[in-house]
Structure formats: C-alpha cells, structure tokens
C-alpha positions in Angstrom: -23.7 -63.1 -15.4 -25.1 -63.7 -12.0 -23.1 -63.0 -8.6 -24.9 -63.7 -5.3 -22.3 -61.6 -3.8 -23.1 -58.4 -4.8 -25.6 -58.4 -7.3 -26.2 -54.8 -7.7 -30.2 -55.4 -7.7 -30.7 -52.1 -6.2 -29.1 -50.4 -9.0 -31.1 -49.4 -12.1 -29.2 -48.7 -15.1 -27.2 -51.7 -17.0 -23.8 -49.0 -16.6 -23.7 -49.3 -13.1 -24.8 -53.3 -12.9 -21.3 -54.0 -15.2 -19.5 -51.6 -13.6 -20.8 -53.7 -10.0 -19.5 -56.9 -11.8 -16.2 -55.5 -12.7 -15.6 -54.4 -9.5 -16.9 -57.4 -8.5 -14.4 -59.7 -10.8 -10.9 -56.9 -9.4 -12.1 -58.0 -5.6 -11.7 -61.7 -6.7 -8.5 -60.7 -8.3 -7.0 -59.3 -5.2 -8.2 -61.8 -2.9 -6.7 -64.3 -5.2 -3.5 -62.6 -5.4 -3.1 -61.8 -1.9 -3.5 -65.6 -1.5 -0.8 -66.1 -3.5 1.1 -63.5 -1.8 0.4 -65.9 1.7 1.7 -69.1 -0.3 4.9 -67.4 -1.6 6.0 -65.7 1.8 5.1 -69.2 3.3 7.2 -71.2 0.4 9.6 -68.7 1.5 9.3 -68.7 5.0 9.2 -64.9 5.1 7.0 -61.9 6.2 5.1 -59.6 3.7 7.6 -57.0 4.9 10.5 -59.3 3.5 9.3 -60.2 0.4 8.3 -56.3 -0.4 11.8 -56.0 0.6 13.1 -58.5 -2.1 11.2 -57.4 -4.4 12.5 -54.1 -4.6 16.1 -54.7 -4.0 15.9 -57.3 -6.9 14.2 -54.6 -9.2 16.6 -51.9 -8.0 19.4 -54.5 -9.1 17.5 -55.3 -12.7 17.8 -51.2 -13.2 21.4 -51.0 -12.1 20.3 -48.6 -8.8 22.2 -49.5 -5.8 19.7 -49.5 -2.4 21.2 -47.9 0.7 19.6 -48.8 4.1 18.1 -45.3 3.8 16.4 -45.9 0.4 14.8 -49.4 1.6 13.6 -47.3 5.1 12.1 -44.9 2.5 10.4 -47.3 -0.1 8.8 -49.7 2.7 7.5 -46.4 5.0 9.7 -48.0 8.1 12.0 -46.5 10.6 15.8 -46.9 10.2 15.9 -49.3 13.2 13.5 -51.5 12.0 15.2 -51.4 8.6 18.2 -52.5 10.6 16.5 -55.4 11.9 15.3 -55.9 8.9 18.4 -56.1 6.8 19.9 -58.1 9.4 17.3 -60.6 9.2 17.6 -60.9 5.8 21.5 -61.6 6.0 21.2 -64.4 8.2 18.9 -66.2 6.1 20.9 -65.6 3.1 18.6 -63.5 1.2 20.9 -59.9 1.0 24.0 -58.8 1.4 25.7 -55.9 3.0 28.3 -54.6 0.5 30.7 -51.1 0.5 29.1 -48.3 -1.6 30.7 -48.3 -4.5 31.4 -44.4 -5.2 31.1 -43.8 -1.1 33.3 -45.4 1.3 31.5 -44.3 4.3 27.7 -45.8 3.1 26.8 -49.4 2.9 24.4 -50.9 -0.2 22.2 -53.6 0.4 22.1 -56.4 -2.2 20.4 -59.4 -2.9 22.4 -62.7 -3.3 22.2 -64.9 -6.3 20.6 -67.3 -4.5 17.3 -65.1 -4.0 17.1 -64.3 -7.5 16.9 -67.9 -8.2 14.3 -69.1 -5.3 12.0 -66.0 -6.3 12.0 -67.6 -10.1 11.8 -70.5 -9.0 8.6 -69.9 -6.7 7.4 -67.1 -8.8 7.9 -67.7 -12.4 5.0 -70.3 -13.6 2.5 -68.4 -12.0 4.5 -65.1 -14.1 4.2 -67.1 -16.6 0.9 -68.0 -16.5 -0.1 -64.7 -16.1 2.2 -63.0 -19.2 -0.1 -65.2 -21.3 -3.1 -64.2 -20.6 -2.0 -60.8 -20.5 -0.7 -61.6 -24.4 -3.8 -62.7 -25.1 -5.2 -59.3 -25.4 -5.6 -57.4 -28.7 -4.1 -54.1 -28.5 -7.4 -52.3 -28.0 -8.3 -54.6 -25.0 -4.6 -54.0 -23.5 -5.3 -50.2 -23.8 -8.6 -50.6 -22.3 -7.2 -52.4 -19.4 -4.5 -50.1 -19.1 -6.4 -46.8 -18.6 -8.9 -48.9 -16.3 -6.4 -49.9 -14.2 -4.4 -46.4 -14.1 -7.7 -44.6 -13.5 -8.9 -47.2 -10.3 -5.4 -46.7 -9.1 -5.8 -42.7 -9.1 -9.2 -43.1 -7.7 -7.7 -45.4 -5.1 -5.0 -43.1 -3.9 -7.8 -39.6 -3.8 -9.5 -41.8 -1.2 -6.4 -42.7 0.2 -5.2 -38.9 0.2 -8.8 -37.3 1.2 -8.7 -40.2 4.5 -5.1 -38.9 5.3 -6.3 -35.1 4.9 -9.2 -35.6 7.1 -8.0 -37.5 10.1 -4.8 -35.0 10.0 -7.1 -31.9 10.3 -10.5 -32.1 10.3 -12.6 -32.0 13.0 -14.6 -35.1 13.6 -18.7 -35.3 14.7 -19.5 -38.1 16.7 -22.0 -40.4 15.2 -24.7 -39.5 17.5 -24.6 -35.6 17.3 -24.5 -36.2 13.7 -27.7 -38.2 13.4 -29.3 -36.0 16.5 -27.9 -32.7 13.9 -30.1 -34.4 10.3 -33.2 -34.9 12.5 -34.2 -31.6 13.6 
C-alpha cells in the first residue's frame, strides 16, 4: 500500500510504516466524517453547536434523562447565556422545546420535538446504516481489535490534550529563540 501523503519513508522498521498507514487511513476517516458533519448541519441549516446540541438532547431522551439548561451549558463547555441564546434559537426553528420540570416546579427541561427526531433519521440514517454494516462485517476478534485501538488512541488523545492544558496553565514558556540560542552553546 502506497500513500504519497505520508509515506513514512524515513522510518525503518515495517511496525512503524503500518502503524503511519493506519494513522494515515483514521485522518481520512475524520476528514471524511467531518465532511459529513458540514453536509448534515447544511441539510439542516444549523451550526455545529446545534447539532451537538441535538444530539445530546435526543440521546438524553433515548436514556429517559431529562436536560436542564444547566446540563446542556455543562455538556457543550458554554456559558449559561449563550445556552440561552441557544435554546432559544432552537425553539424558533422548531427543533426543542421548553417544558416544566417534572419533579421541580421552579426548573425548566429542554426537549426535543418529534419532528427533530424524524429530520435527524431522515438525514442521518442511510449513512447509520451504511456504516452499522460494515461495522457487522467484522468477526468478533476484528471488533475487539478495533475496540481497544480505538479506546487506546482516544486515551492517548486526551494525555495530549491534558498535558497542553497543564502546560499553558502553569508552565513557564522559552521563546523559540532563547531556546535554540540555549542547545547551541
């Protein structure tokens, strides 16, 4: 298999040439995906904030978990006030509703409407579809393969992520320069 892209010519051993070409083949994954992600929130006519929004509020549902304001603010990392404009965008185009809490008078739940459930099958569910079968196509030692893969790239993932987060909240940071100016003498 030959991938002008990154072809990992540099590297030596065979190990590290597939494990370029995997990397290689998840990078085409995501940039295929986050296409789709484009097409759907353009089919949609919403922002990648208000699908994310969707989504959870119609997974919430699925589990039987009602979503206050404060647990969508929470989920999508954003302040209550733009959750506010937020919710309110979404009812006006139909997509949630504002409802009583049912055990609290005071709080409010946010739900979707019928109507999103169906427009996010209906937009969403060949390509679901499409992907549950290849997905079945696996024997269960691939599956399991792919699995840990995946669970150990998203753990590697989120140290980087945690590590960046560690070091621009409290480390100390050489300039480029007096770094290079620090190796050579």
């Amino acid at each position: 298999m030959s991938d002008e892209r990154s072809s990992g010519y540099w590297y030596s051993a065979d190990r590290t040439r597939r494990g370029v070409a995997v990397l290689n083949a998840l990078r085409d994954y995501r940039a295929a995906e986050a296409a789709m992600r484009r097409r759907t929130r353009s089919a949609m006519r919403m922002g990648e904030t208000d699908l994310l929004a969707i989504r959870y509020l119609l997974k919430r549902e699925r589990e039987g978990v009602a979503v206050s304001p404060k647990d969508l603010s929470a989920h999508l990392g954003i302040s209550s006030a733009s959750t506010t404009v937020l919710i309110d965008r979404l009812v006006r185009s139909g997509h949630v509703e504002r409802q009583p809490h049912p055990t609290d008078r005071r709080a409010l739940v946010i739900l979707p409407t019928i109507a999103t459930d169906d427009e996010v099958r209906a937009t969403l569910g060949e390509m679901h579809r499409r992907m549950i079968e290849v997905a079945e196509e696996l024997e269960p030692e691939e599956a399991v393969a792919v699995l840990h893969f995946l669970e150990d790239m998203r753990g590697a993932v989120e140290r980087v992520s945690e590590e960046a987060h560690a070091d621009a909240s409290g480390a100390s940071v050489t300039p480029i320069g007096e770094a290079r100016s620090a190796s050579n003498a």
